[in-house]
Structures are given as structure tokens and as C-alpha cells.
C-alpha positions as CSV (number, residue, x, y, z in Angstrom):
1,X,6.4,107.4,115.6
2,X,7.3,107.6,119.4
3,X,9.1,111.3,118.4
4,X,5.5,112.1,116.9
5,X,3.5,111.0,119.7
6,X,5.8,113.0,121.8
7,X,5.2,116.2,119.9
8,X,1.8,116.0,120.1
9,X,1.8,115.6,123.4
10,X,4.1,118.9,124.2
11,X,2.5,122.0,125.6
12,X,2.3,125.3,124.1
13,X,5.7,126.9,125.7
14,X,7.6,123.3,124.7
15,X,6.2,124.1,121.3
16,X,7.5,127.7,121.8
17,X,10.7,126.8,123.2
18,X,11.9,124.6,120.6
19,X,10.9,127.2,117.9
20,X,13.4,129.6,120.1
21,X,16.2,127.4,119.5
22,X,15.5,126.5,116.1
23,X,16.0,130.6,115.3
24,X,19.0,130.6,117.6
25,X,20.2,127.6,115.4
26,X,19.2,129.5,112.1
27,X,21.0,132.7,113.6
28,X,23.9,131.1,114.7
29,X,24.4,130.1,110.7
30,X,24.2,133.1,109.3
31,X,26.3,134.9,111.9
32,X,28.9,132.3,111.1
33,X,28.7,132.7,107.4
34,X,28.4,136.3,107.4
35,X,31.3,136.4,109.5
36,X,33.5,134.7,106.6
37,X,31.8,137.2,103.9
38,X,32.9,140.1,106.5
39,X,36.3,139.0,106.3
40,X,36.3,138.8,102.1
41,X,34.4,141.8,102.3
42,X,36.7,143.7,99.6
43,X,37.1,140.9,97.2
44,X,33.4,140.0,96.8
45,X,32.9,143.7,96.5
46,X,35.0,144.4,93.9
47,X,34.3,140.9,92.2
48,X,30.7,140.1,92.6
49,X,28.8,144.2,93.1
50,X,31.3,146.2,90.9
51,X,31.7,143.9,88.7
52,X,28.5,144.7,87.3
53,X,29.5,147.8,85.7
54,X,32.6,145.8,83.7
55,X,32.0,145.4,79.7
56,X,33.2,141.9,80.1
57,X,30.5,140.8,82.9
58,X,29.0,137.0,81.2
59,X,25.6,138.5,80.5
60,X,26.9,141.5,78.5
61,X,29.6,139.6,76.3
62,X,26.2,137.0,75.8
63,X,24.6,140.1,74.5
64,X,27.3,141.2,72.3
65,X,28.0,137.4,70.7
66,X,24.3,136.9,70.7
67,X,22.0,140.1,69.6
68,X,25.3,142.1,68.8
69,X,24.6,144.5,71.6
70,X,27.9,145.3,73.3
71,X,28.3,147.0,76.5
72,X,30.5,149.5,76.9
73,X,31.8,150.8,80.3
74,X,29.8,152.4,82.7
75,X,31.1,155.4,83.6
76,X,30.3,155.5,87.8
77,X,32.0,156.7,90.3
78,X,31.1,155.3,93.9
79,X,31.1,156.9,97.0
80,X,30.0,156.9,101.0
81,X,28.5,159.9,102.4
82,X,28.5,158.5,105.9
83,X,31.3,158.3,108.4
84,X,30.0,154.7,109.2
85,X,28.1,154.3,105.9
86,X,31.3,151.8,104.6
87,X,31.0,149.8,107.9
88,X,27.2,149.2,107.7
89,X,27.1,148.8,104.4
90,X,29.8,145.7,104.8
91,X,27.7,144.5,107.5
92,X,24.6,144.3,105.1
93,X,26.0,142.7,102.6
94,X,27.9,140.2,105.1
95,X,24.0,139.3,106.6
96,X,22.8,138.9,103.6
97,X,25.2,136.8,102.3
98,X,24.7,134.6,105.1
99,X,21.3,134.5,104.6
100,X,21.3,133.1,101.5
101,X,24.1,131.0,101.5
102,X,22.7,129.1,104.5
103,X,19.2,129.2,103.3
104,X,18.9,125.5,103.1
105,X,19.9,125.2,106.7
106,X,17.4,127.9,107.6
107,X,14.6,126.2,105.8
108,X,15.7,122.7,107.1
109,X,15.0,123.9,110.4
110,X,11.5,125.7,110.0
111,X,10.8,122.7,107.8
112,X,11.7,120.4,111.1
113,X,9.3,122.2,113.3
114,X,6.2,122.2,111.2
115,X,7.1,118.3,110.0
116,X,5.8,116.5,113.1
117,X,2.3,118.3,112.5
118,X,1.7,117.0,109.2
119,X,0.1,113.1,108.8
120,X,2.0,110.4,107.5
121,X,0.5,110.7,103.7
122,X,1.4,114.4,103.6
123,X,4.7,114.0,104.2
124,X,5.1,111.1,101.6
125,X,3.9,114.2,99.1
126,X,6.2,116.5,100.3
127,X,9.4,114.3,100.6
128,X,12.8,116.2,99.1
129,X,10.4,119.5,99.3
130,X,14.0,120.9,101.0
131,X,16.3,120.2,98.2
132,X,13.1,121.1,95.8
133,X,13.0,124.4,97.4
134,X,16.6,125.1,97.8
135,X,17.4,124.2,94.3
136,X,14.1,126.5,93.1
137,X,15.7,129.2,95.2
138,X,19.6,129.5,94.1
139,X,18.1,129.3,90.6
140,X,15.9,132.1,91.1
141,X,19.2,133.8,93.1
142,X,21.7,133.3,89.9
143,X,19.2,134.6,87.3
144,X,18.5,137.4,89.6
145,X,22.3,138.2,89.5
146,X,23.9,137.2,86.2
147,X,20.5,138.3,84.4
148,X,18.4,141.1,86.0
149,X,21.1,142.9,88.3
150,X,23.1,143.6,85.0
151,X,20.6,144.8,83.4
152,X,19.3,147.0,86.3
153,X,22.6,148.2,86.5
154,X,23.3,148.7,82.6
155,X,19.9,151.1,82.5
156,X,20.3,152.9,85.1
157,X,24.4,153.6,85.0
158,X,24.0,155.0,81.2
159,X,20.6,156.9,81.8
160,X,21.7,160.7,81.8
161,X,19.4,163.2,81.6
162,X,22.3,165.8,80.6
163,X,25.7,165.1,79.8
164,X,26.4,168.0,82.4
165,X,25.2,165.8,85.0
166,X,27.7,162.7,86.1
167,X,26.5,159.1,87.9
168,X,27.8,159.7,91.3
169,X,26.5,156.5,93.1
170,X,26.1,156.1,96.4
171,X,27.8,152.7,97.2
172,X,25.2,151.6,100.5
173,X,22.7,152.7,97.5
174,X,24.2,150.7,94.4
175,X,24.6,147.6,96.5
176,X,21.4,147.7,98.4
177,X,19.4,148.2,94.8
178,X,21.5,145.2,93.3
179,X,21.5,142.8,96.7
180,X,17.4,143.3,96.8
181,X,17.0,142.9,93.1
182,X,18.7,139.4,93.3
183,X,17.8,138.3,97.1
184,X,13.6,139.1,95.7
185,X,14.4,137.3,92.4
186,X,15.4,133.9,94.6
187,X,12.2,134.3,96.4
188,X,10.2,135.2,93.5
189,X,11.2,131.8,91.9
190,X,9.5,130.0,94.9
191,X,6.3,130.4,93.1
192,X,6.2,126.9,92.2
193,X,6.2,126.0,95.6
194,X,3.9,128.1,96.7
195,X,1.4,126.6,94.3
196,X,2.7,123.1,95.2
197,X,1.6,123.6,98.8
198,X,-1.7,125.8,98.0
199,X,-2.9,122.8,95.8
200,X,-2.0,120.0,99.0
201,X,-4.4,122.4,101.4
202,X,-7.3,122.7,98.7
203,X,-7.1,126.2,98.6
204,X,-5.6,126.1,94.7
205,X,-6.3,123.6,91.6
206,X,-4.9,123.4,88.5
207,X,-8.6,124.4,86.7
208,X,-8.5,127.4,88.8
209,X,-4.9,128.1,87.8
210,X,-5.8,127.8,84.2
211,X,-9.4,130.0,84.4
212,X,-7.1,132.6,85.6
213,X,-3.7,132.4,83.4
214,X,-4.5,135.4,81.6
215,X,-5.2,137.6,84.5
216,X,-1.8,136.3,85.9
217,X,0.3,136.7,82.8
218,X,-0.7,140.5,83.0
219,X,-0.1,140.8,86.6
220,X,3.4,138.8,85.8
221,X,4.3,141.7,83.0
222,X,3.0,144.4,85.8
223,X,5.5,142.9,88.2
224,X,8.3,142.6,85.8
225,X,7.9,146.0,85.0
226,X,8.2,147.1,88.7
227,X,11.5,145.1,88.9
228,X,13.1,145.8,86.3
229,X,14.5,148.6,84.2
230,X,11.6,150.4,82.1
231,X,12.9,148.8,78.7
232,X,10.4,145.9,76.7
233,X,14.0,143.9,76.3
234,X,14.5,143.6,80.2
235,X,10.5,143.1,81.3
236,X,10.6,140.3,78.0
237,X,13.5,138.8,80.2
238,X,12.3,139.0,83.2
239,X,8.5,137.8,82.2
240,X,9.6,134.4,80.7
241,X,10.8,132.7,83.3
242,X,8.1,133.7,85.5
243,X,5.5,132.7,83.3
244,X,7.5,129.2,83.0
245,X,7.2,129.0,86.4
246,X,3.8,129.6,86.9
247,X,3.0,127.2,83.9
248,X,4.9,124.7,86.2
249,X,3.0,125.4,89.0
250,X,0.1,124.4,87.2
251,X,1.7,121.1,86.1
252,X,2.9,120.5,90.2
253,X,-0.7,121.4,90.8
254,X,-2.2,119.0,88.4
255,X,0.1,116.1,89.4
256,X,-0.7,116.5,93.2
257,X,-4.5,116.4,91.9
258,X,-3.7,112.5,90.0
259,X,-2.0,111.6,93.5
260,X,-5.0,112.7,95.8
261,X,-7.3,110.8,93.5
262,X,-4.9,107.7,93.6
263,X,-5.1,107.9,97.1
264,X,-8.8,108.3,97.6
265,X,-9.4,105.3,95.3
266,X,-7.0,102.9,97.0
267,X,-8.4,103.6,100.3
């Protein structure tokens, strides 16, 4: 309580000040993790991005025991037209691997500065909302990658438009298209908790959710197709989930609704 009062009781720069070293906090993580994806730069290349284009990648071989659709190998070469293009490329992929993998931290600390803010009965509703939101994001990270990358990949590697013409990837290209597919899948399956929090300010309810469940089921299969390869199988995919999660929104909506009225009625 004294911690709150104090807060409260900060002036504008204190406020900005400790935002300052929150971000140096957050920056300090991911330079620490990047700096361990720098040095494993060629194994998590060759394992986790090229690895992609390999027949016997756990999404295709699900295919091929599952629908009987086997993969066969993508015939790519890779290349860097850049003198530094290797170099910045690594660096990417070495930020945005610390990005995610200390997203928790990250989100711990922006969490920690907008906490004291929020009353005592708000932050009763919101309590685990870091694991909640870490947990929604990874799974939204390993669909992205073991589901939606592949298949990205899978179109795109075996679309020709003449057998004259080879698939001579850029590699800052290939891994920038499969690193934003996945990084945008994680935040995409944040929806829940955007809803979560939209319902707590009164801005969304659960009626209004469900008035308009058509209108975003069509803007879901819009977005899907945007994302992902221009195939019915891949947008199906893709639009499932995403509908699941917006149908859960509705239920984390609905349930915050049952706990304002418990509230109001007890007091």
C-alpha cells in the first residue's frame, strides 16, 4: 500500500524516469539473449529456417500420415546479394529471437509500471494475466511456426510459373517472410486478451461480440487469406484457430461480465 501511495505521489519525470529504466531493463534482455542466438547463429539456421524446406519437417510427415499428402523436397537454393547482407541478416534473426524468448520479461516489466495505476479490485481480475499472456503468446508463436511457416514455405517454394525459371531465394528474404509470419502469428493469438481487457474498460461486451460474430468471422477469413498462402487448405488452417479464439474471447468477456455483477451486488 505504502509502494502505491508513493507512486501516486511521483511527478511526471519520476514517472518517466522509471519507464526509462524499465526499457533499459527490457533492452538489456534481449541484447543478452540475442547475443547467445548470435553465437548459434548457424545451427538455428540450418535447424529451425531451412529446415522448413525438408520433407521430413513434423507438419509435413502429419500431412502425409494424415490426409496422405506428402511433401517432397523443395528444390531452393539460397543466397545473399549483399556484402553485409549475411551479417545483418544474423543480427535480425538474433533480435528477434531475443525478443521473443524474453517476451515474458518484457511484458513483466510494462505490466509493472501500469500495475500501481490500477485499484485494488482490478488487479484481483487481472491476477496471472502475465503467465495468461505469455502462455497465449508462445502458443500463437509454435502454431505460427510448426503450422503456417511450413505451409508459407511449401506454396511458395514449389509455385513455378515455368519450369525454365528456378527458386533462387534470397536468404535475408526467406527468413524475414518466415520470422514475421510466425513473430505476427504470437501476437495475433493475443486476441483473447485484448478482448479480456476491452470488456474490464467497458468499451467491449460479450452481446456486442456476439451481434457482430458474423462480421468478424469474414474479416477473420480476409485476414487469413492475407497471411497465408492463397490455397482454401492453408486459410481453413489458419481461420480455425482464430475463430476459437475469438469465440474465447467472448467466453473471457462473458465471465468478466458475471464478476462485475458479483461485485456490484456485494457492495
Amino acid at each position: 500500500m505504502a509502494d502505491k501511495e508513493k507512486d501516486k505521489d511521483m511527478p511526471f519525470l519520476g514517472h518517466l524516469e522509471e519507464l526509462r529504466w524499465r526499457l533499459v531493463k527490457c533492452s538489456i534482455a534481449i541484447i543478452v539473449v540475442a547475443l547467445v542466438v548470435f553465437f548459434y547463429i548457424e545451427w538455428i539456421t540450418d535447424n529451425i529456417f531451412l529446415s522448413l524446406a525438408e520433407p521430413d519437417f513434423p507438419f509435413y510427415r502429419f500431412c502425409c500420415w494424415a490426409f496422405d499428402q506428402c511433401a517432397g523436397k523443395i528444390k531452393v537454393d539460397y543466397q545473399s546479394t549483399e556484402v553485409t547482407g549475411q551479417f545483418m541478416t544474423s543480427l535480425v534473426v538474433s533480435i528477434l529471437g531475443g525478443v521473443i524468448v524474453a517476451f515474458p520479461f518484457i511484458f513483466y516489466q510494462l505490466w509493472s509500471f501500469v500495475k500501481p495505476g490500477l485499484k485494488q479490485n482490478e488487479l484481483k481480475q487481472v491476477k496471472g494475466i502475465i503467465g495468461f499472456v505469455s502462455l497465449m503468446f508462445f502458443i500463437g508463436i509454435s502454431f505460427g511456426y510448426f503450422v503456417i511457416a511450413p505451409l508459407t514455405v511449401q506454396f511458395f517454394g514449389t509455385w513455378t510459373m515455368s519450369e525454365k525459371v528456378d527458386n533462387n531465394f534470397r536468404i535475408a528474404n526467406y527468413i524475414s517472410v518466415v520470422s514475421s509470419t510466425v513473430f505476427f502469428t504470437g501476437l495475433l493469438f493475443l486476441l483473447p486478451v485484448v478482448i479480456l481487457i476491452f470488456s474490464k474498460l467497458g468499451i467491449l461486451s460479450s452481446a456486442w461480440l456476439k451481434r457482430y460474430r458474423r462480421h468478424a468471422f469474414v474479416a477473420i477469413l480476409i485476414l487469413a487469406a492475407i497471411i497465408t498462402p492463397p490455397d482454401l487448405l492453408s486459410q481453413i488452417v489458419v481461420s480455425v484457430p482464430i475463430i476459437l479464439l475469438y469465440e474465447f474471447g467472448i467466453l473471457l468477456a462473458k465471465h468478466q461480465e458475471k464478476k462485475k455483477l458479483k461485485l456490484a451486488s456485494n457492495s
